[in-house]
C-alpha positions in Angstrom: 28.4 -27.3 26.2 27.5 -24.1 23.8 29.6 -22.6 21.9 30.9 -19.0 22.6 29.0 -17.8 19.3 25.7 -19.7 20.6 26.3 -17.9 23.8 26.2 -14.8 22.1 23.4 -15.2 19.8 21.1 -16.2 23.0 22.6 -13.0 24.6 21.6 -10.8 22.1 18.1 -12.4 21.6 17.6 -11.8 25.6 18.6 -8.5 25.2 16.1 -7.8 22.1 13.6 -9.1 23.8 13.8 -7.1 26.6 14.1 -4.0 24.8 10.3 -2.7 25.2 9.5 0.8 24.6 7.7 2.1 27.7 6.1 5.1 25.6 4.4 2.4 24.1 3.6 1.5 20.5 1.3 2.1 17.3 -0.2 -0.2 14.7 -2.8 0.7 12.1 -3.7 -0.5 8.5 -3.2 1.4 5.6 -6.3 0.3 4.5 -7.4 3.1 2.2 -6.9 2.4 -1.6 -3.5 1.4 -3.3 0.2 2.5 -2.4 -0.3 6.3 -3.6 -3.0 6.6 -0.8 -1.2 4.2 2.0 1.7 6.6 1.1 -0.6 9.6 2.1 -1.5 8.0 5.3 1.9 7.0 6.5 3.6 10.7 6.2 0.7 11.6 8.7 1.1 8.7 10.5 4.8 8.9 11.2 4.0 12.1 12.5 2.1 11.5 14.5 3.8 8.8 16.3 6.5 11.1 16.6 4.7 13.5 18.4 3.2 10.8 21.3 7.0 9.4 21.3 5.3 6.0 20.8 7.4 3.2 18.5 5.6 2.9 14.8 5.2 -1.4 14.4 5.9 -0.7 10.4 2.9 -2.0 8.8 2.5 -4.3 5.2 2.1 -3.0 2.4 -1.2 -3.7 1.6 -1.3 -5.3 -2.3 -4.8 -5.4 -4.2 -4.2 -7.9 -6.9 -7.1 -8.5 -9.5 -6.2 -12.4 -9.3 -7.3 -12.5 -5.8 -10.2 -11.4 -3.5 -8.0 -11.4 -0.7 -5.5 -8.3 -0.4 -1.9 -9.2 -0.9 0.7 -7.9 2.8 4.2 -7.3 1.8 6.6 -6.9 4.1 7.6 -3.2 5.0 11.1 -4.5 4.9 10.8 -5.3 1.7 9.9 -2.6 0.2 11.7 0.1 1.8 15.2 0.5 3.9 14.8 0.0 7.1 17.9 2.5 8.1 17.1 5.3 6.4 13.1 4.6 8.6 15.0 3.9 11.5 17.8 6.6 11.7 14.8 9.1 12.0 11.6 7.3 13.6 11.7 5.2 16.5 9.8 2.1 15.0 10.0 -1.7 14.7 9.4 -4.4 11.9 6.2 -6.3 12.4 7.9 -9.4 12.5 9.9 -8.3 15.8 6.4 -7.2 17.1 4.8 -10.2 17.3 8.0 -12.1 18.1 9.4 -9.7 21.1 6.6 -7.3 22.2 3.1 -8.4 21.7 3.3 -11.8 23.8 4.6 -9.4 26.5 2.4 -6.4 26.7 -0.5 -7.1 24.1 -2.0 -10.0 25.9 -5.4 -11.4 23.6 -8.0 -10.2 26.5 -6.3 -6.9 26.8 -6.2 -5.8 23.3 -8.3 -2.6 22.3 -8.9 -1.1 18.8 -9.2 2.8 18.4 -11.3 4.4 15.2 -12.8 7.2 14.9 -16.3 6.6 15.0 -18.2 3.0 15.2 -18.3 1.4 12.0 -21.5 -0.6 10.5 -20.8 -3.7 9.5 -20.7 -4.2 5.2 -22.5 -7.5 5.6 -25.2 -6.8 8.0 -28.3 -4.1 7.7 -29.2 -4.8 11.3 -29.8 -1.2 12.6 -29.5 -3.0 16.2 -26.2 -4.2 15.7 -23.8 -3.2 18.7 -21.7 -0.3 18.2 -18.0 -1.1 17.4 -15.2 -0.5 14.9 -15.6 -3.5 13.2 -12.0 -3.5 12.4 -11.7 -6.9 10.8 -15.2 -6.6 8.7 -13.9 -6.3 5.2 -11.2 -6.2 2.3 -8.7 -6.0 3.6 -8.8 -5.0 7.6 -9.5 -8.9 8.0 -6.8 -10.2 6.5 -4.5 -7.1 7.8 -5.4 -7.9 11.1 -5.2 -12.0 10.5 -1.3 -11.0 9.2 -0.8 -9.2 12.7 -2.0 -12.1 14.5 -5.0 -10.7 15.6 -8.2 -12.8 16.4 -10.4 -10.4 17.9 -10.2 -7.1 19.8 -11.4 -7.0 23.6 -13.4 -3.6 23.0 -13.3 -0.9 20.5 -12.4 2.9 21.3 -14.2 5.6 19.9 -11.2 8.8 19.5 -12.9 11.2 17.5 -14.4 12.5 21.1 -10.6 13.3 21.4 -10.1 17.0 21.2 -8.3 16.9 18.2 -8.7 13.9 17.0 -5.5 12.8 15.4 -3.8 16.4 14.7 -1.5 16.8 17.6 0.1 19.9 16.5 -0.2 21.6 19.5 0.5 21.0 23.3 -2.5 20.6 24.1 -3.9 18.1 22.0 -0.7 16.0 22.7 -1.5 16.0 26.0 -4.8 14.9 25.9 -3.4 11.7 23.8 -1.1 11.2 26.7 -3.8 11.7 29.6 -6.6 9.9 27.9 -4.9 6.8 26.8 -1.6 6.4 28.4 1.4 4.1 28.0 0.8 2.8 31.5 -2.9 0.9 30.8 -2.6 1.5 26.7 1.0 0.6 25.5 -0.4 -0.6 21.8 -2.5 2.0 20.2 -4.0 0.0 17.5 -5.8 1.9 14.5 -8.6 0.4 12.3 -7.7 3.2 9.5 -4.3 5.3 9.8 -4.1 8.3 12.3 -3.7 10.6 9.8 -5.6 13.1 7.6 -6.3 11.9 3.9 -4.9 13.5 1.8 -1.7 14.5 3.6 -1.4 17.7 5.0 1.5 19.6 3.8 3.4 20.8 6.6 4.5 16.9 6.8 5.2 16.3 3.0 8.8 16.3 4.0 8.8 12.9 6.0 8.8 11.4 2.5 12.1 11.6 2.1 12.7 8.7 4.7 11.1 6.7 2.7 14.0 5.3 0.2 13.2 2.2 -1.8 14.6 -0.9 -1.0 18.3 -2.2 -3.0 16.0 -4.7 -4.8 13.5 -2.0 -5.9 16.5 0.7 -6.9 18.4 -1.9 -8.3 15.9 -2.7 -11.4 15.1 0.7 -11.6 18.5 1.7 -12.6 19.0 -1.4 -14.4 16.2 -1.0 -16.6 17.6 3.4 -17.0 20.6 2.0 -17.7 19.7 -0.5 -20.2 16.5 1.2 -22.0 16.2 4.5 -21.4 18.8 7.3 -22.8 19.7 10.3 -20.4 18.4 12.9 -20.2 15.0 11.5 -20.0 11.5 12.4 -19.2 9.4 10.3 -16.7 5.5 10.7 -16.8 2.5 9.2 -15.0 -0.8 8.4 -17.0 -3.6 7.7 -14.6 -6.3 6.4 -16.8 -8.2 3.6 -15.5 -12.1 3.5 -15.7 -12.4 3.8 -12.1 -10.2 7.2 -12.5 -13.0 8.7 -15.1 -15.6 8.3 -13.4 -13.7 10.3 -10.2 -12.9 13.3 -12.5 -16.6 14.0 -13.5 -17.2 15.3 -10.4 -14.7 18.0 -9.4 -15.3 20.8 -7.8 -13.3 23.9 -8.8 -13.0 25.5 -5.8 -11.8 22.9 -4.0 -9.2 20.2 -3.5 -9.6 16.6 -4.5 -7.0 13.5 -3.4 -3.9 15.1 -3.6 -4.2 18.1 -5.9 -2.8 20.4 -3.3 0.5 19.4 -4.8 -0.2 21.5 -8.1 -2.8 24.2 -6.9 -1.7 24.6 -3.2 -3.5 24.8 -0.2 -7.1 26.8 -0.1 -7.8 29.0 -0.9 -6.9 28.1 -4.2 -5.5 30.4 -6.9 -5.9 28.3 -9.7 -9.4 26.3 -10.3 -9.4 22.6 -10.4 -11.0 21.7 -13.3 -11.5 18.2 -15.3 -8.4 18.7 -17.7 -6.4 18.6 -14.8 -7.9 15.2 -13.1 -8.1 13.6 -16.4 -6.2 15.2 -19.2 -7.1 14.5 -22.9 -4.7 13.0 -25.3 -4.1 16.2 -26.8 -3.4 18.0 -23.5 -0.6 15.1 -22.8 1.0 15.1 -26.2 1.4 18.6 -26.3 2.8 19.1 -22.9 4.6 16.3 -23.5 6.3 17.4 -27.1 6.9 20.8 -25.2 9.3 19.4 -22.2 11.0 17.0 -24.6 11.8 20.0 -26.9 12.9 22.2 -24.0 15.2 19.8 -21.9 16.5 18.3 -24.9 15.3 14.8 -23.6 16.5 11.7 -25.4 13.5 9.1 -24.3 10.5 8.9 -22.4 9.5 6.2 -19.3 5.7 6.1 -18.9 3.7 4.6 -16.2 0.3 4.2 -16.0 -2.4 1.9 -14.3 -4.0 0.9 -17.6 -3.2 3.3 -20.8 0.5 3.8 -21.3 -0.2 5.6 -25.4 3.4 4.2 -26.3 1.9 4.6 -30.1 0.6 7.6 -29.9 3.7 9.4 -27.9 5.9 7.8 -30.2 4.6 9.3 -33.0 4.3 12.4 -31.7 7.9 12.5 -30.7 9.2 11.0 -33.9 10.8 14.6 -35.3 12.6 14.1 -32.2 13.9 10.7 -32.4 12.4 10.2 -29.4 10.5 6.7 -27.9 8.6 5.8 -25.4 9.3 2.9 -22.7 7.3 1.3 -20.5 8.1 -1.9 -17.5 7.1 -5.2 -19.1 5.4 -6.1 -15.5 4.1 -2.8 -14.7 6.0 -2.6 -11.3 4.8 -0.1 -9.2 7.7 0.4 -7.1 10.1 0.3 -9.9 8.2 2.6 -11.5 7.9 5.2 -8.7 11.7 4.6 -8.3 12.1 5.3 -11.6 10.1 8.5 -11.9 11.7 10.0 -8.8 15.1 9.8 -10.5 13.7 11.1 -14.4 15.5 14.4 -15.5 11.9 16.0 -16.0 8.6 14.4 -14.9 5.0 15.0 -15.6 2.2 13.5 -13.2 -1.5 13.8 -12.7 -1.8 16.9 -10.1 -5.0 14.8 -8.3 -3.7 11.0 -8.2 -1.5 10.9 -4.9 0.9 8.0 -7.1 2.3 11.5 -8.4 2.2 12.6 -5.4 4.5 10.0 -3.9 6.8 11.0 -7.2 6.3 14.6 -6.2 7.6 14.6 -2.5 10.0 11.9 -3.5 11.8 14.7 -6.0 11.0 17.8 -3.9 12.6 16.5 -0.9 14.7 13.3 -1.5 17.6 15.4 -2.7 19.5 18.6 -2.0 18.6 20.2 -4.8 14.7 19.9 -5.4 13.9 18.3 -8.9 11.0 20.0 -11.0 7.6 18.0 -11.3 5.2 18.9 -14.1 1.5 18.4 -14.2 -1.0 17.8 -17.0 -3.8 20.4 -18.0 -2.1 23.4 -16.2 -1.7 25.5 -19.4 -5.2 27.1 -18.3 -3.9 27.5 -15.1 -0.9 29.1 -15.2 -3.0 32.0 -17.4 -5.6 31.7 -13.9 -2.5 32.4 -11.5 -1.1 35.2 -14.0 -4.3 36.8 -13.8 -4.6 36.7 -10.2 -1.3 37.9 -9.6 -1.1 41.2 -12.5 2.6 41.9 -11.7 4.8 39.4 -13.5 6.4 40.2 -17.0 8.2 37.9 -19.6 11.5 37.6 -19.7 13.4 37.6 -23.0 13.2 33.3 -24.6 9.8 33.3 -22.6 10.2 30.4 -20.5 10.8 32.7 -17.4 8.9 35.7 -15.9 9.7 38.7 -13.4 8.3 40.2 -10.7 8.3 44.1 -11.3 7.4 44.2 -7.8 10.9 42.3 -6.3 12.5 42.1 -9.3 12.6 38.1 -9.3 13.0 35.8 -11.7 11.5 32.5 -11.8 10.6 29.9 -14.6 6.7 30.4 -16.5 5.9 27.1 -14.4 2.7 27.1 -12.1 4.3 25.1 -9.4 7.3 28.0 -9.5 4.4 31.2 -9.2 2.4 29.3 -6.3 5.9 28.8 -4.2 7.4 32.2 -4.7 3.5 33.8 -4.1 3.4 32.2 -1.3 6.6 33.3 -0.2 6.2 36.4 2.7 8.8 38.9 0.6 6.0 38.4 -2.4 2.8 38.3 0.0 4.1 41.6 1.6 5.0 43.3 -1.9 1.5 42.2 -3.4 -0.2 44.1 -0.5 1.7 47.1 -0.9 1.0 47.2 -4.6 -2.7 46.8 -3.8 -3.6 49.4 -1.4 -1.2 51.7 -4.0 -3.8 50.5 -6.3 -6.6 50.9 -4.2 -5.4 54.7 -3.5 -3.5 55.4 -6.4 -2.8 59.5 -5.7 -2.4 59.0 -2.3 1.5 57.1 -2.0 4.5 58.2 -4.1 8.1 56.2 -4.3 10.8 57.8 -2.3 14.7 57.1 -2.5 14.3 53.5 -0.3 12.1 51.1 -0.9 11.8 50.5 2.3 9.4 53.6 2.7 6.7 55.2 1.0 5.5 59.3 1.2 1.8 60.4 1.6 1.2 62.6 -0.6 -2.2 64.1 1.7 -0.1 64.6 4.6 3.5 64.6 3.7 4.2 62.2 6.2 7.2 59.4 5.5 6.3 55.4 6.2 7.3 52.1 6.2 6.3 50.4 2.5 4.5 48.0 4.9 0.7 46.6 5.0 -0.5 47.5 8.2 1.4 50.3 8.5 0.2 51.9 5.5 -4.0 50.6 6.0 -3.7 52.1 9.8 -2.3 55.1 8.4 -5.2 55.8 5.9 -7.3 54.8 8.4 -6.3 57.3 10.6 -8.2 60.6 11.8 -5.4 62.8 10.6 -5.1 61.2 6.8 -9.2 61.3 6.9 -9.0 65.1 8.1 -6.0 66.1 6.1 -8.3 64.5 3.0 -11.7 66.3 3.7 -10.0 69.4 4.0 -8.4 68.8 0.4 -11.6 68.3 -1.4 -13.3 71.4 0.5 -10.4 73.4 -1.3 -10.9 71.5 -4.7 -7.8 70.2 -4.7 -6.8 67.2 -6.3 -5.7 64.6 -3.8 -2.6 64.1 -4.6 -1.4 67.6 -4.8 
């Protein structure tokens, strides 16, 4: 006879295995690059999910080790906590995908693979080669797909036909997801690539914060705080690999690269992207890095980096501050991000999206938003302060204020892009340029609020439109030619 806790257990395993989500399910690889760029993909990807109402199968992360030719799968599990995941996305580990829900609903004849476009195979240079997504040819969609438990797919799906593709911001695009590939005859949509954008798109930066590091992860990271590093302390990323050169050769001012938006916003940009920022010089780091230290009064520094760390060369530049440099003995980069997230001040690299990870981590993780620096934005700050004529210093210089709202906010680039970006400041910036555009034409009256014309003596609100329609209008343009007939000044 079974015992009343066997019962149980076979009770609950019944009932788990009969717990299939009927909105169906999503699986893709995060096969692009290391963590910084499966990071990128999965804030998109979460998203999206959420919008179809479909359960996320939380995917490996995928591990590139230089030992091996054959990419490393992690569990998600293991990395991150499932609760925090799970308390805000419908989704299920991979292991209780293959175990409850793919023998039931994924049978091997029925399974289909979605990409975006057909993909040519990295082996073959046969132009006649039948159109597919090829989604195990390669490093590592074949051993991503062998960790599912995937042999082959039954036929490959072409969604970049999809109205849309995979932004599903509006209504409409949704329901084209929903029409075209329905729970009912498609209850795994399964992804070569992630259904996101690359980079991330900001309006979904703040999923990060559900992503909280496992106890093993946090656990060495404050371990290794607690035992090396003195409070308060500053937390910067060096990227500085070969590979990351070469990638900085070729940036474009004008536009974005990786995950620059971060540091320069969204286009169009007010500050240029320029190779300082993408790979900053030693002097650029030292000197930014001497002038945090000196202004939060840090007492050490934690530095990670994918090849350089310069634990010499900071050291000695901080030694008139008693200051020294630490670094992870194995390099960890989850302990390290952990790490970073929780410094008193960090510095990262505005294009590499590791920082980025460290970024959203400390602009959203918490209830109060912690600052992140970037190298090589000296030169930009001066770009934005240019752009933007109508912030003075404030006495100790390390703020500046608006003379337009009166504002105060830190001499920090990432500080001026927010607030400019902010509809109080957008609104006060036009007024002040169609003032400047017309300068005798508006005078200050007792409320900000409103404006006077001085051509026709007519009272308005100290808004945009209001104030372009106005001298736009027949009666200002009248009123105006009928001045300079007279010879009067038009202001008068």
């Amino acid at each position: 006879m079974l015992s009343a806790a066997t019962v149980v257990l076979l009770a609950a395993a019944v009932a788990r295995a009969a717990e299939v989500d009927t909105n169906g399910y999503i699986v893709y690889c995060p096969c692009m690059g290391r963590i910084g760029n499966q990071m990128e993909q999965h804030v998109g990807a979460f998203h999206f999910a959420s919008v179809l109402g479909r359960t996320m199968v939380l995917p490996p992360v995928v591990a590139h080790e230089p030992t091996s030719t054959i990419a490393k799968m992690t569990a998600f599990e293991d990395v991150f906590q499932l609760a925090a995941i799970q308390k805000h996305f419908k989704s299920i580990t991979m292991a209780e995908f293959q175990r409850d829900i793919m023998p039931r609903i994924w049978p091997k004849e029925e399974r289909k693979v979605f990409c975006w476009t057909p993909r040519k195979s990295s082996t073959s240079s046969d132009d006649g080669e039948e159109f597919s997504c090829r989604a195990k040819d390669g490093n590592p969609f074949g051993p991503f797909w062998d960790h599912v438990g995937v042999d082959e797919f039954d036929q490959s799906v072409f969604y970049g036909q999809t109205t849309g593709g995979f932004n599903v911001g509006s209504l409409k695009e949704k329901e084209k997801w929903m029409s075209n590939y329905p729970p009912s005859s498609h209850p795994v949509l399964a992804f070569v690539g992630a259904p996101a954008s690359f980079p991330s798109q900001q309006k979904h930066w703040h999923y990060q914060k559900h992503f909280r590091y496992s106890t093993r992860i946090t656990s060495k990271a404050k371990a290794f705080i607690e035992n090396r590093l003195e409070r308060p302390f500053v937390g910067i990323h060096l990227r500085n690999d070969v590979d990351w050169s070469r990638v900085c050769e070729h940036v474009d001012p004008s536009r974005n690269l990786f995950a620059s938006a971060q540091c320069l916003g969204e286009p169009p940009l007010d500050v240029s992207l320029s190779k300082e920022i993408c790979a900053p010089g030693e002097k650029t780091i030292l000197d930014q890095l001497v002038d945090v230290v000196g202004r939060s009064g840090a007492k050490s520094v934690f530095v990670s980096s994918d090849r350089d760390h310069m634990i010499p060369e900071i050291n000695e530049a901080l030694s008139a501050y008693d200051v020294k440099a630490f670094k992870l003995d194995d390099n960890d980069a989850f302990v390290s991000l952990a790490i970073l997230e929780l410094a008193d001040e960090f510095i990262g690299n505005c294009v590499s999206t590791f920082s980025s990870v460290v970024s959203r981590s400390r602009s959203f993780k918490w209830n109060k938003p912690k600052t992140s620096h970037f190298w090589g934005m000296t030169k930009a700050l001066d770009e934005i302060l240019a752009k933007y004529p109508v912030f003075e210093p404030v006495p100790g210089f390390t703020k500046v204020r608006c003379t337009l709202t009166g504002h105060e906010l830190p001499k920090r680039v990432e500080d001026l892009r927010k607030y400019c970006d902010t509809k109080k400041f957008i609104t006060a910036f036009e007024v002040y340029t169609i003032r400047k555009e017309n300068p005798d034409v508006f005078e200050d009256l007792d409320e900000k609020s409103i404006v006077g014309c001085k051509i026709t003596k007519t009272v308005l609100a100290a808004d945009p439109a209001d104030m372009r329609r106005h001298i736009e209008g027949k009666k200002f343009k009248k009123k105006l030619e009928w001045r300079k007939k007279r010879g009067q000044p038009d202001g008068d």
